[in-house]
C-alpha positions in Angstrom: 36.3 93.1 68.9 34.3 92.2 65.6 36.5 94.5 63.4 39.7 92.4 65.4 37.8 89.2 64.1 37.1 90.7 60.5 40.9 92.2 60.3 41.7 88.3 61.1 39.5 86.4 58.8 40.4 88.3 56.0 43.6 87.9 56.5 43.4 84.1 56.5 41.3 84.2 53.7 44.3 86.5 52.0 46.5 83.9 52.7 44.1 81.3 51.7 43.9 82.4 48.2 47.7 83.5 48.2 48.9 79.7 48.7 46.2 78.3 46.5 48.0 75.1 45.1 47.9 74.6 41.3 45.9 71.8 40.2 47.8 70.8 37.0 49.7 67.5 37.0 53.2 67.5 36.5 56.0 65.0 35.8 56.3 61.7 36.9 59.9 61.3 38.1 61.6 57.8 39.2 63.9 58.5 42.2 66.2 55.9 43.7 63.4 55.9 46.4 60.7 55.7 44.2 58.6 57.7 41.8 57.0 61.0 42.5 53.9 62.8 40.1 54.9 66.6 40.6 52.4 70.0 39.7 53.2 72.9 37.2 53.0 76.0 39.0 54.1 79.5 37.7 56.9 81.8 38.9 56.6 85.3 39.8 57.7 86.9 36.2 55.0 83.5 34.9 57.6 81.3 33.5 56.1 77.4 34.5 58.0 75.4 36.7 57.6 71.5 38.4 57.3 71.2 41.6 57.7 67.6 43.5 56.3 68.7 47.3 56.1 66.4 50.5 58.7 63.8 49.3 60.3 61.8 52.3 64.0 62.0 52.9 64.2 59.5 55.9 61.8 56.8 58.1 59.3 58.8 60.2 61.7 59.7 63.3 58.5 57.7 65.9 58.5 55.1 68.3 62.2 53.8 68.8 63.6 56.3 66.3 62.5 59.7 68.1 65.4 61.0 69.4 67.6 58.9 67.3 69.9 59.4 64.3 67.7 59.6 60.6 67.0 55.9 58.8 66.8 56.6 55.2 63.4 56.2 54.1 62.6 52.8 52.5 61.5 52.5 48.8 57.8 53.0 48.4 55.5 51.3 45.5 53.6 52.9 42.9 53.6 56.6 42.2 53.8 59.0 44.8 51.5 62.2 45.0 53.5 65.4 45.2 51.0 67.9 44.6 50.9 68.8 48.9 53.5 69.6 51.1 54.7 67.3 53.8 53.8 67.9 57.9 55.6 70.7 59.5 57.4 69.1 62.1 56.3 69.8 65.8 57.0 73.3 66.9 55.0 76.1 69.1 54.1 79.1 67.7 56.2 82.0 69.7 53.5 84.8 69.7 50.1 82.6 70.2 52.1 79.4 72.0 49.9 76.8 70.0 51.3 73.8 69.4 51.1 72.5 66.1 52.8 69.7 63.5 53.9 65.7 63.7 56.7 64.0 64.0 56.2 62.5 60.6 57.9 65.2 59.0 61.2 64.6 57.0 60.6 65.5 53.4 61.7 68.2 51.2 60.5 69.6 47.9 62.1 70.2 44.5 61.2 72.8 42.2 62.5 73.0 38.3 61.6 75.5 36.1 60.8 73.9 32.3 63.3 74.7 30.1 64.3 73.3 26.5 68.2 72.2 27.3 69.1 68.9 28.0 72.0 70.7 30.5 71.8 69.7 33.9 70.8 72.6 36.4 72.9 73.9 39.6 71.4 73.1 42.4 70.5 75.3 45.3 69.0 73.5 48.5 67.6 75.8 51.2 67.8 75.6 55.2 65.0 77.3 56.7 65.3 79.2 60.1 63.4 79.8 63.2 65.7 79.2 66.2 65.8 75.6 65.4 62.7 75.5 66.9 60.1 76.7 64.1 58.8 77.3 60.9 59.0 74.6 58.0 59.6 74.3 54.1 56.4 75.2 53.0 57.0 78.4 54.7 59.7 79.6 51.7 57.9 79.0 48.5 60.0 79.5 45.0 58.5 81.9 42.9 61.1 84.0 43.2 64.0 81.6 42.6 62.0 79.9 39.8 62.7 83.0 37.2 66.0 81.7 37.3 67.6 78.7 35.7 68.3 76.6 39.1 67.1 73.3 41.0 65.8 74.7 44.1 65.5 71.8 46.9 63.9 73.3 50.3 63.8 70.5 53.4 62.2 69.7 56.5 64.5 68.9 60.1 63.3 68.1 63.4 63.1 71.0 65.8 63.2 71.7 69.2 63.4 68.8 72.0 62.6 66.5 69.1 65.5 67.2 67.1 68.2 69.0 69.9 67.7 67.1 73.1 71.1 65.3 74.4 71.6 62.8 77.3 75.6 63.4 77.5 75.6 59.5 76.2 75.1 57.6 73.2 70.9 57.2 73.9 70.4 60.7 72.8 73.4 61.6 70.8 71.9 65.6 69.9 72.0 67.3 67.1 69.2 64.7 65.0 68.1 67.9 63.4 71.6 68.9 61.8 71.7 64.8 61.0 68.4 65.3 59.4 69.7 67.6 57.0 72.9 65.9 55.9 70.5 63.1 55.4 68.4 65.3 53.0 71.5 66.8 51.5 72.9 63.2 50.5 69.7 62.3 49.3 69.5 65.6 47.2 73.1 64.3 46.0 71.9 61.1 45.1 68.5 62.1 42.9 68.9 65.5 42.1 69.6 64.5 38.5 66.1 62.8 37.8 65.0 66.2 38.3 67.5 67.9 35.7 69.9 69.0 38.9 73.9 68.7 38.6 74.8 66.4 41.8 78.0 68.1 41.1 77.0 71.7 41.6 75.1 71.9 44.8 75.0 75.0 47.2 73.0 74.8 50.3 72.4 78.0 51.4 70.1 79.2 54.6 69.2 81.9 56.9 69.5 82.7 60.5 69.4 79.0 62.8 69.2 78.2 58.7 72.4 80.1 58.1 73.8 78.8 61.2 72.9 75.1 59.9 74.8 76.1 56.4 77.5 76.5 58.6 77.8 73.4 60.8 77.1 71.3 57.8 80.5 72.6 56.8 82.0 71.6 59.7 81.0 67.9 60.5 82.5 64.6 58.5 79.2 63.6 57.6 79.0 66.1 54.5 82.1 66.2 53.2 81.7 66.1 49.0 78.0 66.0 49.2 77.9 69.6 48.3 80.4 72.4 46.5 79.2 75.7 48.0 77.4 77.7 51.1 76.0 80.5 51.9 75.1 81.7 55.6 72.6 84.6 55.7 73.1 85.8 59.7 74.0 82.7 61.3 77.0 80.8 62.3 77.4 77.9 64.1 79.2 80.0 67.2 76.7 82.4 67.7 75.7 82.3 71.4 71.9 80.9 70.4 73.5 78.4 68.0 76.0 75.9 70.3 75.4 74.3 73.4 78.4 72.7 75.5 77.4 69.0 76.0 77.0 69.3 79.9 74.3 72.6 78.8 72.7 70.7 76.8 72.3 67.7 79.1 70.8 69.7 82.0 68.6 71.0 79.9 67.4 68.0 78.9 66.8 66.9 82.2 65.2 69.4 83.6 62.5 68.8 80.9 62.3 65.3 81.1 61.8 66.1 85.5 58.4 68.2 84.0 57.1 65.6 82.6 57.5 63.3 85.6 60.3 61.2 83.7 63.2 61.5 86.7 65.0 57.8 86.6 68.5 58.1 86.5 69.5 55.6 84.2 69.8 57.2 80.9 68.2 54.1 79.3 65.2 54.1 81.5 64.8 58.2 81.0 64.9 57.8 77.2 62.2 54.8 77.5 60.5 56.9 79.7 60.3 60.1 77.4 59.3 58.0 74.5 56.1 57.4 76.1 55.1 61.3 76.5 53.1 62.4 73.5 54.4 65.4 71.5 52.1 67.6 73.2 53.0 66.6 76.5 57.3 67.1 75.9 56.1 70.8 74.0 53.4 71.9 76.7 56.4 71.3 79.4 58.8 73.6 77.1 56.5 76.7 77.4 58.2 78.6 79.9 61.2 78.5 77.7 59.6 79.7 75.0 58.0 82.7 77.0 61.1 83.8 78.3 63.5 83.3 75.6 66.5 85.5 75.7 66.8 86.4 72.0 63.4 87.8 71.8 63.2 88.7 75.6 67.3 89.7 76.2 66.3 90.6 80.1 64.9 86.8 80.8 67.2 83.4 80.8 65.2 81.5 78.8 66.7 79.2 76.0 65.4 77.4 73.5 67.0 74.0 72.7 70.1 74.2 69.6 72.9 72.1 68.7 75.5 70.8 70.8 79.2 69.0 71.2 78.1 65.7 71.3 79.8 63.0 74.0 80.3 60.1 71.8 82.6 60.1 68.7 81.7 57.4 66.3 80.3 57.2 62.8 77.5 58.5 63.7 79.0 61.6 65.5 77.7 65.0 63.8 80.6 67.1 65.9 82.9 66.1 68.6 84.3 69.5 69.4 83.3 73.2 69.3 83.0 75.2 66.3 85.4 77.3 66.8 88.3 74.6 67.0 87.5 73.2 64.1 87.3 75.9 62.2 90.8 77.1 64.0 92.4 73.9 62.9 91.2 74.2 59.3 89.0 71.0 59.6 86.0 72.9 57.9 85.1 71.7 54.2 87.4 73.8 51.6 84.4 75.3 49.6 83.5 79.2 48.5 81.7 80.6 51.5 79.1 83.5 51.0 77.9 85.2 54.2 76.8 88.6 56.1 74.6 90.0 57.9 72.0 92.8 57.9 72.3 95.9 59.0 70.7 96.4 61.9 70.3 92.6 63.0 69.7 93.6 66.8 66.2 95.2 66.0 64.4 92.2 65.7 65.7 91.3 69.3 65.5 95.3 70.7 61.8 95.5 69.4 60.2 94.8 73.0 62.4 97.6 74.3 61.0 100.2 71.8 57.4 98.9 72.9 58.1 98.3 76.5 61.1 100.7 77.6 60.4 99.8 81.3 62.2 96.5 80.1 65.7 98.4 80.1 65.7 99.0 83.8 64.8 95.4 84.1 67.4 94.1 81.4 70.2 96.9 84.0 69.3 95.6 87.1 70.9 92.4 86.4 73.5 94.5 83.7 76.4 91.2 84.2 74.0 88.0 84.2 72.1 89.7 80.6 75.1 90.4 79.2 77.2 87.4 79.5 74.3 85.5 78.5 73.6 87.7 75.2 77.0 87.3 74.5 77.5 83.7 75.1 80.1 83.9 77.9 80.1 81.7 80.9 79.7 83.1 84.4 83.2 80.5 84.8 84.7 82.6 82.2 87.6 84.3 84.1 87.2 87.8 82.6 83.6 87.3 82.9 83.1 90.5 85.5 85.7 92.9 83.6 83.9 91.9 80.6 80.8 92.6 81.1 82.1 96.2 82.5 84.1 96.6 79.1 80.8 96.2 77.4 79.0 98.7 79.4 81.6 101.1 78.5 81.4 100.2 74.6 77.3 100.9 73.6 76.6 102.8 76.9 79.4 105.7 78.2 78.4 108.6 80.6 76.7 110.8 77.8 73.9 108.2 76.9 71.2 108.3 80.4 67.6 108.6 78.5 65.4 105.7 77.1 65.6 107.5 74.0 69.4 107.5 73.3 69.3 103.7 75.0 66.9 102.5 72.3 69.5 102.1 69.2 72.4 101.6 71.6 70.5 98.1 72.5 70.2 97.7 69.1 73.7 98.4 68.1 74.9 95.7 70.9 72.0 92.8 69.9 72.8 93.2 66.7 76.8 92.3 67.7 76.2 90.0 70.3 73.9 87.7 68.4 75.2 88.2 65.6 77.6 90.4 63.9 80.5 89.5 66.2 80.3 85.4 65.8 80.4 86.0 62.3 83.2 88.7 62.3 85.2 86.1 63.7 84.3 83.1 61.6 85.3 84.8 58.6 88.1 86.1 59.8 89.5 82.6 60.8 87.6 80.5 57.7 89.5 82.9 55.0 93.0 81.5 55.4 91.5 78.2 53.8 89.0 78.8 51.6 87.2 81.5 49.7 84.7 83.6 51.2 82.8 86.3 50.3 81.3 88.6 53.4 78.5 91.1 52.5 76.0 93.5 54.6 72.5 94.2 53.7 71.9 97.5 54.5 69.1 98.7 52.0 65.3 99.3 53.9 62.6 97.7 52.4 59.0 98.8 52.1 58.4 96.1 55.4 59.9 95.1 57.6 59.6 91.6 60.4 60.6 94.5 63.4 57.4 95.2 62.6 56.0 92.0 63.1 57.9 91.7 66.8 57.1 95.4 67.5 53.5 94.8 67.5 53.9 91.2 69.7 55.7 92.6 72.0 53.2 95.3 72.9 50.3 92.4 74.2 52.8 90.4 76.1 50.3 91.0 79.0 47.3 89.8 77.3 45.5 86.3 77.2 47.2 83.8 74.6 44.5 83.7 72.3 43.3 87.6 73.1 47.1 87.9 72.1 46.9 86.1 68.9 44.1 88.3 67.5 45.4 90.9 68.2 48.7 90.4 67.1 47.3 89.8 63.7 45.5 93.5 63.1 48.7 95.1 65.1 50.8 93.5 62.3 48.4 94.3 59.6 48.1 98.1 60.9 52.0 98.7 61.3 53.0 97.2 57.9 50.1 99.2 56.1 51.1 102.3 58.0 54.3 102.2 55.7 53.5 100.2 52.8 49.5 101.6 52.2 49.3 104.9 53.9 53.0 106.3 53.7 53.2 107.1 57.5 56.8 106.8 59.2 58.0 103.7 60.0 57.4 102.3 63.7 61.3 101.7 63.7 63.8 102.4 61.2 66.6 99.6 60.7 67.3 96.7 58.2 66.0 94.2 60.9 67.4 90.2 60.7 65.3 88.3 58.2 64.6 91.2 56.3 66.7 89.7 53.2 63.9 86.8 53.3 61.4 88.9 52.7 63.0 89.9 49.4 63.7 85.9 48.7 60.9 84.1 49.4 57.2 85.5 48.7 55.1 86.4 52.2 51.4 86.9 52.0 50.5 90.7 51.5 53.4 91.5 52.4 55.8 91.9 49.0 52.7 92.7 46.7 51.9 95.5 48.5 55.3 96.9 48.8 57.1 96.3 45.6 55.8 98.9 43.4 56.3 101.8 46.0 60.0 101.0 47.2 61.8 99.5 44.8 61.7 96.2 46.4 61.5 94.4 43.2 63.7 95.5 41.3 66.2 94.4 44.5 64.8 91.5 45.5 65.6 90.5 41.5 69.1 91.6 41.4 69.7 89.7 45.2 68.4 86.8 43.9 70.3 87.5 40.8 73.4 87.5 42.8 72.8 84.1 45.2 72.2 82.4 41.7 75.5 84.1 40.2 77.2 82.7 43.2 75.9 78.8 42.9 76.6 79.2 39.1 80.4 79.8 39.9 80.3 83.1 37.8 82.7 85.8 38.2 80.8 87.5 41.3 79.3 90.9 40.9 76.0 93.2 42.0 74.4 95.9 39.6 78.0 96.0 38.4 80.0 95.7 41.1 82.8 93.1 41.6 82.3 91.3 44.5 85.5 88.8 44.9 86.5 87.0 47.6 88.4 88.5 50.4 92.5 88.8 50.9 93.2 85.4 52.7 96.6 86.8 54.1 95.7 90.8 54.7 95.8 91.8 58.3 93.7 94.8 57.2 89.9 95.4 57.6 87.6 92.7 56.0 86.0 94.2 52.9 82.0 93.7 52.8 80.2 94.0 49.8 77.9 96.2 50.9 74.1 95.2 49.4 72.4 98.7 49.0 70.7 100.6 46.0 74.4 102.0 45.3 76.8 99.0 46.2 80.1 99.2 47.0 83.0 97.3 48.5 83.9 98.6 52.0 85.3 98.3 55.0 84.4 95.9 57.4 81.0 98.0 59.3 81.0 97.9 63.1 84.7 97.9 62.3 85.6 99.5 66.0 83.1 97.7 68.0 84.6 94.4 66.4 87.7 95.6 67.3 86.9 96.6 70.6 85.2 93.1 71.2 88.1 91.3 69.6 90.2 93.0 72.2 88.2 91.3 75.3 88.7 87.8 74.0 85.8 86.5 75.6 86.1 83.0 73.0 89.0 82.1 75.0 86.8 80.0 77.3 86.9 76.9 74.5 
């Protein structure tokens, strides 16, 4: 137990000393909101960059505006201190289930790197993910992006309940999270150029519920012309953890609001009602959910809360139909699309199998129910039975009995269900009206966050905060395992959110892996190419043409495929996409 404690407390004294702020006073800038003192800080090849941290976007969503559409923030006096990030907004920790952040959270942060031209900057203005239920900006620092000559703009959005619960009425519309974002976007649009940004050359770019964001924000009214590019790192806006119908949503709702004892049926009286509950009390009453979530438990019905069709269509309407028929009826904004996937997406949701095999008899003895739900199919669904049989037949025929040939075959259909699949079919519908460029990531890195859910899922039995401190030296032990001592990898795979780890710095995670694997050398030339691609250059990686696909070919999409040795190729999972396309389960919308 006291080496467990030790393990821990160095490790937050690692991180400690890794996110140590800088102290030196930067810029004053005057936004159309009002003026903002920034920091210097340095990047990770040492070039100086500004920084502007914690600067509000919107009104604190509190009181008679929780649950309701963003209020741009009012103009504030004097000059405002951005040398500290703003509050994470409310969200509960998966692994140790604390709950932790305010509802005072909408800001974002710029950073700039100094440079000596008066030329205005592109702009790239990142989504962050977490299941639209966690994480926050100060989570993705820039050191990485800062080496480069770009504006990068990372924002806060309400999560959870807080920024995803829907009544089926105009009281709580849904979706206040994506409406958070387009607020930050516009404001981005409006005062980018006090910070040496082109409002004219903006990319928003994000990854996983991040990536999924990317892609609704192409999809709804409220950004159209506020930005000139995308990018959507595993995550679209159909995958079956990224859209709710509005009745789905509404029951969920209420079934929270009946936890914490708020049951009156008048939608005005509920929403009065829930407005009285603290933020503790609406997140302690979510736990189950979170506990049995299907994405990182695909054998339990859990579900976190996402966006959703909303019931009323007005001016303040984010979407009014599904995804998929807007996209169908070319009503998405006509801008260059980047996005793809990693290789081996499903590992990050098949880790608790590889720790807990017992789970596939559990995940079998309800074979239809799992996976319908893990591929976003109704039980109402017509086909659903013949489906789910069709399935079986795909990732598990006769030959494959033992745990040990199950284990990748659960990968292989996680990584397509929740992801691969949705956006196979996205791009294959958005490339007959605009530009896209699809890619897989298929190079390992030195560490991986498999490992991170490998060693969670092993102490699922354990007391929460027993859990949590163990979870910690679990994580530290499998990452050093690769990255220190050179022993095999608990799992080998190019898990989803692996292409973060290369973007964004982690603590002890990329410094001890970079000089062994070759991680930065890649991580450079991927950032590289995301900068290439808000710059409108002539696409390419370590001297490879990546252009946009054939917008009339009937042939196999061609992925640029992201590995030491990149190539353009085929479509991969090229028969199980056609096998799925061949069940067309997404004829239920």
């Amino acid at each position: 137990m006291l080496k467990q404690i030790a393990l821990v407390f160095g490790l937050v004294i690692g991180v400690s000393v890794y996110f140590q702020f800088s102290t030196t006073k930067g810029r004053i800038v005057e936004t159309n909101s009002g003026s903002v003192q920034g920091i210097v800080s340095s990047s990770r090849d040492g070039r100086k960059f500004d920084e502007w941290l914690g600067i509000p976007y919107a009104k604190p969503p509190v009181g008679n505006l929780r649950f309701a559409s963003p209020v741009p923030v009012d103009k504030w006096n004097g000059v405002r201190d951005g040398s500290k990030y703003g509050y994470r907004c409310v969200q509960m920790e998966f692994f140790s289930l604390f709950i932790f952040g305010k509802e005072d959270c909408l800001t974002l942060s710029v950073h700039a790197p100094q440079h000596d031209s008066n030329k205005l900057l592109p702009v790239m203005l990142y989504i962050h993910g977490g299941g639209f239920a966690a994480m926050a900006s100060d989570d993705y620092r820039p050191g990485f992006f800062m080496d480069e000559d770009i504006i990068l703009v990372v924002i806060n959005y309400r999560l959870g309940l807080f920024g995803f619960m829907n009544t089926g009425d105009e009281l709580i519309r849904g979706n206040m999270g994506l409406k958070d974002q387009a607020l930050a976007i516009k404001w981005t649009k409006n005062n980018i150029k006090y910070f040496g940004g082109n409002p004219d050359q903006i990319t928003i770019f994000g990854e996983s519920a991040g990536g999924a964001s990317v892609h609704y924000q192409l999809l709804s009214p409220m950004t159209k012309g506020l930005f000139q590019r995308a990018i959507s790192q595993s995550g679209v806006a159909i995958n079956p953890w990224a859209i709710y119908s509005t009745d789905a949503a509404k029951n969920h709702t209420m079934q929270l609001a009946k936890k914490v004892k708020c049951t009156a049926k008048d939608s005005k009286k509920l929403v009065e009602c829930l407005r009285r509950r603290s933020s503790v009390q609406l997140m302690a009453a979510h736990t189950d959910d979170v506990l049995t979530v299907s994405v990182f438990y695909p054998h339990k019905s859990g579900t976190l809360f996402r966006p959703s069709v909303e019931a009323v269509n007005d001016s303040e309407t984010f979407i009014a139909q599904h995804p998929l028929g807007i996209v169908e009826n070319g009503l998405a904004h006509k801008v260059p699309w980047m996005a793809g996937v990693t290789a081996d997406e499903g590992l990050l949701a098949s880790a608790g199998y590889y720790s807990s095999p017992e789970w596939i008899d559990s995940y079998e003895s309800e074979w239809e129910q799992n996976t319908l739900r893990a591929f976003g199919i109704t039980s109402e669904h017509p086909n659903a039975t013949e489906i789910s049989n069709r399935i079986r037949q795909l990732y598990f025929p006769p030959n494959i009995t033992d745990v040990p040939a199950k284990l990748p075959q659960f990968t292989k259909m996680l990584s397509d269900s929740l992801f691969n699949f949705p956006m196979h079919h996205m791009i294959s519908k958005q490339k007959k009206f605009s530009p896209v460029y699809p890619y897989v990531l298929s190079r390992q890195g030195g560490f991986s966050l498999s490992f991170i859910y490998l060693s969670a899922q092993q102490l699922s039995n354990r007391s929460v905060r027993m859990k949590f401190v163990t979870f910690v030296e679990k994580l530290i032990r499998n990452g050093f395992k690769e990255i220190v001592l050179g022993r095999p990898r608990p799992v080998d795979g190019v898990a989803h959110g692996d292409d973060i780890i290369l973007m964004f710095p982690l603590p002890l995670v990329f410094e001890l892996s970079k000089d062994k694997t070759g991680d930065l050398q890649f991580s450079k030339d991927l950032i590289k190419l995301w900068v290439s691609f808000a710059k409108n250059e002539s696409m390419s990686f370590r001297g490879v043409a990546f252009p946009p696909i054939s917008s009339d070919s009937d042939g196999p999409l061609k992925y640029m495929d992201l590995t030491e040795s990149p190539a353009m190729i085929d479509e991969p999972f090229l028969g199980r996409m056609t096998h799925l396309d061949s069940l067309q389960m997404l004829n239920q919308y």
